[in-house]
C-alpha positions as CSV (number, residue, x, y, z in Angstrom):
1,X,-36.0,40.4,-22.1
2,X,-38.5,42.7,-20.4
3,X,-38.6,41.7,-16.4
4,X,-36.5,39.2,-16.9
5,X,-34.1,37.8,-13.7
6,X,-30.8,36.0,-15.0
7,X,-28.6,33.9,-12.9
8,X,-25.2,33.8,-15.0
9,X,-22.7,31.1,-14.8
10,X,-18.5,31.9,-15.0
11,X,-18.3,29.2,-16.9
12,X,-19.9,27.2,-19.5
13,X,-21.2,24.0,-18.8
14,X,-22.5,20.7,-20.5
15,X,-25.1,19.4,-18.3
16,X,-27.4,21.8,-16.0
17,X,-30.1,20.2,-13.7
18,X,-32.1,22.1,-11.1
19,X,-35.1,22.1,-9.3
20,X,-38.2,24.5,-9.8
21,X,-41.0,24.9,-7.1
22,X,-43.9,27.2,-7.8
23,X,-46.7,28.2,-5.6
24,X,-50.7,27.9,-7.0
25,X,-51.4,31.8,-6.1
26,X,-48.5,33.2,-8.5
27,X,-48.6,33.3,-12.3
28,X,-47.3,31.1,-15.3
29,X,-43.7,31.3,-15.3
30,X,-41.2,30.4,-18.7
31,X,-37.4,29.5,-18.1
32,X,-34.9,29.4,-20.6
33,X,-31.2,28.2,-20.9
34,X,-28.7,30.6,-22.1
35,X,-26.3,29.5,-24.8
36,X,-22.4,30.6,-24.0
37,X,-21.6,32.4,-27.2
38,X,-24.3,34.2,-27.2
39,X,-26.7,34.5,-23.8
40,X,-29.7,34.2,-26.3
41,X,-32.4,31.2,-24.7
42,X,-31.1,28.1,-26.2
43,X,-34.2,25.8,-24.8
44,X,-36.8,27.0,-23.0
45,X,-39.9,25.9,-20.7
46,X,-43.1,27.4,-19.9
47,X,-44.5,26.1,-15.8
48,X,-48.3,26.7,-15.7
49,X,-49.0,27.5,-11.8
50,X,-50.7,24.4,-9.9
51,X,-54.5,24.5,-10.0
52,X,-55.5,24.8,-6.4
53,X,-56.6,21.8,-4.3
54,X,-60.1,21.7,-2.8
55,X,-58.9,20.2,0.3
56,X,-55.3,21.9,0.7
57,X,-54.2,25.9,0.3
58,X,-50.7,26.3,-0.8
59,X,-50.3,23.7,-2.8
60,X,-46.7,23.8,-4.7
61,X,-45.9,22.0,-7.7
62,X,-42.3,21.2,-8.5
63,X,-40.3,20.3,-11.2
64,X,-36.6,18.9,-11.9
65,X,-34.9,20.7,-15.0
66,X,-32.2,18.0,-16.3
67,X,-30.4,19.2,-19.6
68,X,-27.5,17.5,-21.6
69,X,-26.3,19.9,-23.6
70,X,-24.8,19.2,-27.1
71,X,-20.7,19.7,-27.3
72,X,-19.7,22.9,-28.0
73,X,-23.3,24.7,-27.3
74,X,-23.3,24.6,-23.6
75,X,-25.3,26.6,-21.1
76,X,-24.1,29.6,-19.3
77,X,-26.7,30.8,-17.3
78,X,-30.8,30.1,-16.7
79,X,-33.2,33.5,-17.0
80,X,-37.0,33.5,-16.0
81,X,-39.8,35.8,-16.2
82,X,-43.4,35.4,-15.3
83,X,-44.6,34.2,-12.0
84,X,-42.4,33.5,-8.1
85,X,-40.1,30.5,-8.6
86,X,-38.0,29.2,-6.4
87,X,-34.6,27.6,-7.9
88,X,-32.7,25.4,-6.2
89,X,-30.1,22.3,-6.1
90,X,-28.6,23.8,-8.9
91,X,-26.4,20.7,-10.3
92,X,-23.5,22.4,-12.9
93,X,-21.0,19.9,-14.8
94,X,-18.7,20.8,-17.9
């Protein structure tokens, strides 16, 4: 994946949950969930940035990422490309 960051996990897990929090001046941003065996994109979400708000500047939208995966296909790491995200309470359990 061109421009592509990755966060990679030591261990595979069952269930990921995070938060996402995009600005309105940066770009459409796509995440996708890594499968363990393989680190291809196992699921994978597209954000559209926030359409500005007449009566507010820096408006953010923010998203919660909640994923079960199925046994023996867990998730080993999260990548992203596109516009500034900020990840955080990143929630791991096997």
């Amino acid at each position: 994946l061109r421009s592509a960051c990755k966060l990679l996990f030591r261990h595979a897990y069952q269930h990921v949950s995070f938060q996402v929090e995009m600005e309105d001046r940066t770009a459409d941003a796509h995440i996708g969930l890594l499968r363990h065996t393989t680190l291809t994109e196992m699921q994978a979400f597209t954000l559209h940035r926030p359409k500005p708000l007449r009566t507010q500047e820096g408006s953010r939208l923010r998203h919660t990422i909640d994923y079960h995966a199925p046994a023996l296909d867990e998730v080993q790491g999260i990548v992203w490309r596109g516009g500034n995200l900020k990840l955080s309470h990143i929630h791991l359990e096997p």
